[in-house]
C-alpha positions in Angstrom: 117.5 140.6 124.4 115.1 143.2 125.9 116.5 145.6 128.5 115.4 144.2 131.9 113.3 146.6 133.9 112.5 146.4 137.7 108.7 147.1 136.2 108.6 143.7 134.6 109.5 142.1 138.2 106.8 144.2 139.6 104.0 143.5 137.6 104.9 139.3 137.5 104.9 139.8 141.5 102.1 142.2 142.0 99.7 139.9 139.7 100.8 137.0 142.5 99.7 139.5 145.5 96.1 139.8 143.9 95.4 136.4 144.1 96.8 136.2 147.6 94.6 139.2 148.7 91.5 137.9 147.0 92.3 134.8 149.1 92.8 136.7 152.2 89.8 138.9 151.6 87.6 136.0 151.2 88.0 134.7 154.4 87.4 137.9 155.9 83.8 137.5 154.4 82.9 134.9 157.3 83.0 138.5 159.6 80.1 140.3 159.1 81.2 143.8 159.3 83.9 143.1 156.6 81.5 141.7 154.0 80.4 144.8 152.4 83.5 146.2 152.0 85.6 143.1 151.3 82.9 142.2 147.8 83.4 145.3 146.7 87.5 145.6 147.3 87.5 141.9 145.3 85.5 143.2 142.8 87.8 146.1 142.3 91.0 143.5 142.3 89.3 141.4 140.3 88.8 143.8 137.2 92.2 144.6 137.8 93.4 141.1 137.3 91.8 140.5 134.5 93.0 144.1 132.9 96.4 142.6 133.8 95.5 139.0 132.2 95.7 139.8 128.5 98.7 142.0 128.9 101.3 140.2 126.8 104.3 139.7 128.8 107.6 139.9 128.6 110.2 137.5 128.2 111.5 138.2 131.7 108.3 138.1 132.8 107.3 134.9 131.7 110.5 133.4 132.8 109.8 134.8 136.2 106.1 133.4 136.5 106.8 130.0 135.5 110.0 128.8 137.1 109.7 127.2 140.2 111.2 128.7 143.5 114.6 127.5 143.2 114.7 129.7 139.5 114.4 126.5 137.6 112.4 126.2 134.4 112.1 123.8 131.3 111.8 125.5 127.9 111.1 124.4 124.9 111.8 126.1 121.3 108.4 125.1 119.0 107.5 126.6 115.4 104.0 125.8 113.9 104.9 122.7 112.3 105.7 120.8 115.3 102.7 122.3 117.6 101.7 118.3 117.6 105.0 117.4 118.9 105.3 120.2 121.5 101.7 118.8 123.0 102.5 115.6 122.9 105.8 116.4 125.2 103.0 118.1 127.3 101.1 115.3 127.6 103.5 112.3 128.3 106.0 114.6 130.5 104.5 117.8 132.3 101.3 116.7 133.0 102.1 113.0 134.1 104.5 114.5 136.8 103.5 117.4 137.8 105.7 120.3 136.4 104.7 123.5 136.1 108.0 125.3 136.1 108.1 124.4 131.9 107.5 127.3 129.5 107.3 126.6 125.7 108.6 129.2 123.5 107.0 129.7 120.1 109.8 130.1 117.3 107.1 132.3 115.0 103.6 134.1 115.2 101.6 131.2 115.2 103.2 128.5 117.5 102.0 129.7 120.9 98.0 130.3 119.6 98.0 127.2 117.7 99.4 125.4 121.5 97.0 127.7 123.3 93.9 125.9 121.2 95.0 122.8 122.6 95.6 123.8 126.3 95.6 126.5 126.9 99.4 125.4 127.3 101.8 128.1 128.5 104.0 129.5 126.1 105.9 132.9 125.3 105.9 134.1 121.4 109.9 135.0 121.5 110.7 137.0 118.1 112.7 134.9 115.7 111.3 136.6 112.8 111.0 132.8 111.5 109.5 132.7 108.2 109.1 128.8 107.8 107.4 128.1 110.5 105.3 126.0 109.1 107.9 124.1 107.8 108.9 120.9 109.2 112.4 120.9 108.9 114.4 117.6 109.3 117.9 117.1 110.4 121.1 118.3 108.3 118.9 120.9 106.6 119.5 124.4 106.6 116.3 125.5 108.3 117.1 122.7 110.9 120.4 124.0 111.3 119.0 127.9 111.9 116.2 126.8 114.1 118.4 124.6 116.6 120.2 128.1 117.5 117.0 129.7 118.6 117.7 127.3 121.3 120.7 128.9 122.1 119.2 132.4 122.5 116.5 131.6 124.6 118.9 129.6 126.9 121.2 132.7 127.1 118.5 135.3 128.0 117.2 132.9 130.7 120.7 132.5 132.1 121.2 136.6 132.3 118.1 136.7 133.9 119.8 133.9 137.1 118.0 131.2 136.2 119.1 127.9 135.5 117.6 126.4 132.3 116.6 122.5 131.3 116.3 122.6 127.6 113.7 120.3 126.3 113.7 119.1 122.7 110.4 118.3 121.8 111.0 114.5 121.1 111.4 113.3 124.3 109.4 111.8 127.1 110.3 111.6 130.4 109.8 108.8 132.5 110.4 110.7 135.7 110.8 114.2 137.0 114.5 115.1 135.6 115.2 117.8 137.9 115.2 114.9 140.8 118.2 113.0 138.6 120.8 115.4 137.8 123.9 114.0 139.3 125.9 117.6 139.7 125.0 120.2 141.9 128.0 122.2 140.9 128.5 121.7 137.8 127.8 124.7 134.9 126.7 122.1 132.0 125.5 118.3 133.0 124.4 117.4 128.8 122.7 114.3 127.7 125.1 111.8 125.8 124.7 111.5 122.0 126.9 108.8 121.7 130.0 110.7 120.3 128.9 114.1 121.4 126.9 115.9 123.9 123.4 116.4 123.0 122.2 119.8 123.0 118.3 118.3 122.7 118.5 118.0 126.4 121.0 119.6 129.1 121.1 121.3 132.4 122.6 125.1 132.7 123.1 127.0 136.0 122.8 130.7 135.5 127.0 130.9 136.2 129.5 132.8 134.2 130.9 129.7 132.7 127.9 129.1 131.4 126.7 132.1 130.2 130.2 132.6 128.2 129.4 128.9 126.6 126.6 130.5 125.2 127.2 133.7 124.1 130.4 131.9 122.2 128.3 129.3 120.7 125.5 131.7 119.1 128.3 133.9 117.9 130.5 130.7 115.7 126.8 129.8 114.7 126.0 133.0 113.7 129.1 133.1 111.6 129.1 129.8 110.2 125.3 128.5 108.4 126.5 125.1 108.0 126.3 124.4 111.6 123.8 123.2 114.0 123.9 124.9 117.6 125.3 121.1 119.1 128.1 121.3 116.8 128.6 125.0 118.2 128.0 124.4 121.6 130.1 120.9 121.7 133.0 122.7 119.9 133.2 125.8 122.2 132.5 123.5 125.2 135.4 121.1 123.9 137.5 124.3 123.8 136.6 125.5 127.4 137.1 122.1 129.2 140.7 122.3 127.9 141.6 125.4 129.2 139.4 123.9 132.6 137.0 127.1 132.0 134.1 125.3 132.6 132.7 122.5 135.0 130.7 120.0 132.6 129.7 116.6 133.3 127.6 114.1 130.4 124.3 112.3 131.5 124.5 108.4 132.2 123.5 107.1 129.1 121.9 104.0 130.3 119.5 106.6 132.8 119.2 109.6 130.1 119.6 107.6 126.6 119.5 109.1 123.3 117.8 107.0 121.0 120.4 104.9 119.5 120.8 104.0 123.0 117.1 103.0 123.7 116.0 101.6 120.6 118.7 100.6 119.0 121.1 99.5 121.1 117.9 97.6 123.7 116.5 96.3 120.5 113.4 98.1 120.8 111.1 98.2 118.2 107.3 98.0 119.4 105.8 98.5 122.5 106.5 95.2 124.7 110.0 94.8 123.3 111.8 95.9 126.0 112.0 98.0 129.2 114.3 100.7 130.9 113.7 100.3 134.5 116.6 102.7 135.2 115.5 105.5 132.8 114.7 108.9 133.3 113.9 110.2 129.8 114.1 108.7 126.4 115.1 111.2 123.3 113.7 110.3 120.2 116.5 111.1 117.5 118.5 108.9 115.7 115.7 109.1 112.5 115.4 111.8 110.8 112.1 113.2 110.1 109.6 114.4 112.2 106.8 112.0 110.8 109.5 109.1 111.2 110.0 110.4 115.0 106.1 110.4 115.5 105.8 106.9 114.2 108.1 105.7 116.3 106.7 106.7 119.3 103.2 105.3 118.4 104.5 102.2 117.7 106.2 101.9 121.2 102.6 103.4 123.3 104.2 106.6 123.8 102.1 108.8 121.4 99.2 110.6 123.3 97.9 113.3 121.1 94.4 112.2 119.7 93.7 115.0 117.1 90.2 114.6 115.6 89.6 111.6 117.2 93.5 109.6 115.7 92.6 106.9 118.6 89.1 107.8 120.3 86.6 108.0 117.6 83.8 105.2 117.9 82.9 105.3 114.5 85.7 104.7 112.0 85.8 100.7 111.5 89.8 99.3 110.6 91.3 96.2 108.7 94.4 94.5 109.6 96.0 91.2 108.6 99.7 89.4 109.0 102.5 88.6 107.2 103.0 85.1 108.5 105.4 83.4 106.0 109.2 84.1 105.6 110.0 83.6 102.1 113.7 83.9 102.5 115.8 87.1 102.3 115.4 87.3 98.8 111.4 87.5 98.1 109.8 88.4 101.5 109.9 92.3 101.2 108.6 91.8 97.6 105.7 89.7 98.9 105.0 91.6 102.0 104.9 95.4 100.0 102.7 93.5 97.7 100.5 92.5 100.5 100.2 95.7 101.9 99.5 97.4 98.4 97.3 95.1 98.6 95.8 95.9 102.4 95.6 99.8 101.3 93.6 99.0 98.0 91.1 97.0 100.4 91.1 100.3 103.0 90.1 102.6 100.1 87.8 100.3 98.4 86.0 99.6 102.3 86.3 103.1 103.9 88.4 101.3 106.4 91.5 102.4 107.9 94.5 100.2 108.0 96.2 98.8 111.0 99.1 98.1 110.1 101.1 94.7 110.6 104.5 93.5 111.2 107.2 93.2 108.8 109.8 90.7 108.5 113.2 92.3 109.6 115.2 90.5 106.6 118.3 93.0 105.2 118.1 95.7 108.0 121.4 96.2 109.5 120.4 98.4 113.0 120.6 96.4 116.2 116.6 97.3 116.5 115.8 95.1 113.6 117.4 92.4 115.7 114.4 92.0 118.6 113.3 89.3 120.5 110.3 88.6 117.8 111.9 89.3 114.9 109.5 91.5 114.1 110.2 95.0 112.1 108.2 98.3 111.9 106.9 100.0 108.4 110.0 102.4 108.8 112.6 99.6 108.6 112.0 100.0 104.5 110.1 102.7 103.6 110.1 106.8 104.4 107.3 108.0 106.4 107.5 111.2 105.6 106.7 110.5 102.3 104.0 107.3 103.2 102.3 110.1 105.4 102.7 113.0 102.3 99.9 110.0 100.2 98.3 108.1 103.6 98.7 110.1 106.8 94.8 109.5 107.7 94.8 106.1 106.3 96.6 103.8 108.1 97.2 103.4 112.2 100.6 101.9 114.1 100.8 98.1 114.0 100.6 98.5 118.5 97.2 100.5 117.4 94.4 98.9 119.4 96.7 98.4 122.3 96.4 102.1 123.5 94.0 102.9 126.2 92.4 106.1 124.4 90.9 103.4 122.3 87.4 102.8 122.8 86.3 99.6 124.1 83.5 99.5 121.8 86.0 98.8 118.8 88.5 96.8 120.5 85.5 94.3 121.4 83.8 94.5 117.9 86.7 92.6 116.2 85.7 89.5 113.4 86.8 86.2 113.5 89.9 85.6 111.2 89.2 85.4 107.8 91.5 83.8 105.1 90.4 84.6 101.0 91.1 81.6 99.3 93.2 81.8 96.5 95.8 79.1 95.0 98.9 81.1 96.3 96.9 79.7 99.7 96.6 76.5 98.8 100.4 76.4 97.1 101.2 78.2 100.5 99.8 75.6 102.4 98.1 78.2 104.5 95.3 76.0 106.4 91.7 77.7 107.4 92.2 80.0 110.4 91.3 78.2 113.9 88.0 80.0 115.3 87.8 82.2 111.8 86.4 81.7 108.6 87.7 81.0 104.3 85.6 83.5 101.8 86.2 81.5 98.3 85.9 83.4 95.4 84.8 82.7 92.2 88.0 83.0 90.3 90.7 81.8 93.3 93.2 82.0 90.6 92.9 85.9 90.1 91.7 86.4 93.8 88.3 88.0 95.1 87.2 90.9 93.3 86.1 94.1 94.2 82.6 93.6 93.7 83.1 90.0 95.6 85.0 92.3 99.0 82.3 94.9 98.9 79.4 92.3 99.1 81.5 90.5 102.0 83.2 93.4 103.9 80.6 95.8 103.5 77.5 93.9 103.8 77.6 90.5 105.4 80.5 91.2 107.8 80.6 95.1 107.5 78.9 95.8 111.4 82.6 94.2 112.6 84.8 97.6 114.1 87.8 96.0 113.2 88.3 93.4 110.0 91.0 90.5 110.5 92.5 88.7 107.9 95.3 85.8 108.2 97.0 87.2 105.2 96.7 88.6 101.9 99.1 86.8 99.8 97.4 86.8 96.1 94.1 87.4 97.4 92.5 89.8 95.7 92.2 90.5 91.9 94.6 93.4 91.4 92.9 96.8 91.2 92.6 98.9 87.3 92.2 101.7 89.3 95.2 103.5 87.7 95.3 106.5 89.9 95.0 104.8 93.0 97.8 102.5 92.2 100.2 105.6 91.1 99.2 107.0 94.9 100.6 103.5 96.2 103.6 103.2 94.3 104.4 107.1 95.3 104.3 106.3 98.5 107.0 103.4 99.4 109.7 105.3 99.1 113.0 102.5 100.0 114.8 103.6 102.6 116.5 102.5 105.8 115.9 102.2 109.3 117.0 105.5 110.3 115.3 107.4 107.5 118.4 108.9 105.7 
């Protein structure tokens, strides 16, 4: 950590004293014989505080400018390849309530300007020498495990510096202001609960020596040991403390602070409506592993807000979406659903439409989630996002999609009636003609309409529609003999689980 020099306090304080003298100084202004010389003295402190503006600072100095006046401050550890993630924790927790006192820290060169082009968003470019940056790393890996201990360090050198720290893992949202929720106003550690273990995504430290010794044993047995993350380290030397009563620790309610096992799992949450936590003051977002999985999760439960190159608010892009209305059993309806949506993403390529997704049927998940009031499962429950996203990131949108309010009106209002391609899986189905909708028969209902057949129907008859609805697509259109497209789909449904292991 840098040495701490009285000059860093200094220059943090005498930039505040500017502003309060170019305040004073304008009111002055109002008396006449103080006009001359009060422009020109503001004009003078004004080139000095903008000479002062682009001066990097230091840690302490940063640390110093943003905590609030009881030395309280949020941080936040961020690389390049989770800039998204870091904004959207700006977006659905700072700005919502009001905290200023919040200071990300960017884990390598390009983190803070890449943050700043969104904001600007305030953030200090803390030297981790960090070489994958730009690398998303997900949980259990190695580059996870180094990366969690930059946590660690930053915590410390805030703590020598007397200020008491909230760390802030960057999937979380809070529901309310945390710092009006911790229970302990004594305690050295109050740590959200991760079930078995505290969770070092999101905890509380007061700048005491208890608290400071946690840390500077936790980065050393990380240091020393690779295969650990900083939770293991801090939970183990923590553990080891409370025995010998060292330190005063306390663990978050779960029910108010819930990991999320606790929230979605354990509520049976899996889309926005399922369920609510009156009593919450945060939800963290782990429990899946991925960051793709993690952002997926949170659109699908209203709770995403970043809207890069127009993700929600662009007027122009037109969608297709459509249900899966039949349970075949637990046997055949994944089978019949992945062909549908193989199906669904043929039909988004071949229409320059982008697919909403629909709901899946929850049959041979075995997470509480998968148990929710309707039944009703998420793309996740079977298949990996990380590697759906790798083949279709900008191709598809959150089953909850046209429920957000970033949406334009324009598309949520320029929806078609429901329409059902007749095939004879529809007729053996006994799927009836939609109420209020419309059947398109095609020539050959045995093979299904043809892509010539959807492009004269989707693109020209019914192609001013923003949004395309279809009852279902069970063996209605003529597979595709577009070889490489077909590879791309079958690349990209990756089986997995729930969780994303």
């Amino acid at each position: 950590m840098p040495h701490l020099h009285a000059s860093h306090f200094r220059n943090a304080w005498q930039q505040i004293q500017f502003s309060k003298m170019v305040r004073i100084l304008s009111s002055l202004r109002k008396v006449s014989k103080f006009v001359v010389f009060s422009a020109a003295l503001v004009s003078i402190l004004l080139l000095t505080r903008s000479s002062m503006r682009y001066k990097p600072l230091t840690f302490q100095e940063a640390v110093l400018k943003y905590s609030d006046q009881e030395n309280r401050i949020f941080l936040a550890t961020v690389d390049s390849s989770y800039v998204e993630m870091a904004f959207n924790l700006y977006l659905t927790s700072f700005l919502p309530f009001n905290i200023s006192n919040f200071l990300f820290m960017g884990a390598d060169s390009k983190a803070c300007q890449m943050l700043d082009d969104n904001g600007p968003i305030q953030c200090f470019s803390y030297d981790f020498n960090e070489t994958e940056g730009n690398i998303s790393s997900s949980y259990g890996s190695p580059g996870f495990r180094r990366k969690t201990h930059y946590k660690t360090q930053v915590i410390l050198d805030a703590l020598r510096l007397g200020h008491t720290v909230v760390i802030v893992d960057l999937d979380i949202v809070f529901f309310r202001n945390p710092l009006e929720h911790f229970p302990c106003g004594h305690c050295d550690i109050q740590i959200q609960s991760d079930v078995s273990e505290g969770n070092t995504g999101f905890y509380m430290a007061r700048p005491t020596i208890a608290s400071i010794r946690l840390h500077e044993k936790a980065l050393e047995l990380g240091g020393n040991n690779s295969g650990i993350s900083n939770q293991k380290a801090i939970d183990r030397t923590m553990e080891s403390m409370i025995r010998r009563k060292t330190i005063n620790q306390t663990t978050l309610n779960a029910g108010k602070f819930p990991c999320g096992f606790t929230y979605f799992e354990k509520k049976k949450i899996m889309f926005l409506g399922d369920g609510t936590c009156k009593d919450c003051v945060l939800l963290h977002n782990n429990w899946i592993v991925s960051q793709e999985a993690k952002i997926y999760r949170f659109k699908e439960n209203g709770m995403w807000q970043v809207d890069s190159e127009g993700y929600y608010s662009d007027p122009t892009r037109k969608y297709l979406t459509y249900d899966n209305p039949i349970d075949f059993g637990r046997n055949l309806t994944l089978g019949r659903e992945t062909e549908a949506l193989k199906t669904a993403l043929y039909m988004g390529h071949l229409l320059n439409r982008t697919l909403i997704l629909p709901t899946f049927h929850c049959h041979g998940c075995k997470y509480e989630a998968c148990r929710n009031k309707k039944k009703a499962c998420a793309l996740n429950t079977f298949y990996k996002i990380a590697v759906f996203d790798k083949y279709f990131k900008d191709g598809y949108r959150e089953h909850v999609f046209l429920s957000h309010p970033k949406v334009p009106e324009s598309v949520k209002n320029r929806q078609s009636p429901t329409f059902l391609i007749a095939s004879e899986e529809s007729v053996a189905l006994k799927i009836e003609d939609p109420v209020e909708g419309k059947t398109l028969v095609p020539k050959n209902t045995k093979k299904g309409a043809t892509e010539s057949e959807l492009i004269s129907w989707f693109r020209g008859t019914y192609g001013d529609h923003s949004v395309l609805r279809f009852h279902s697509l069970y063996g209605a259109v003529f597979p595709s003999d577009n070889t490489e497209f077909l590879k791309k789909i079958k690349s990209a449904l990756k089986v997995t689980d729930y969780r994303q292991y």
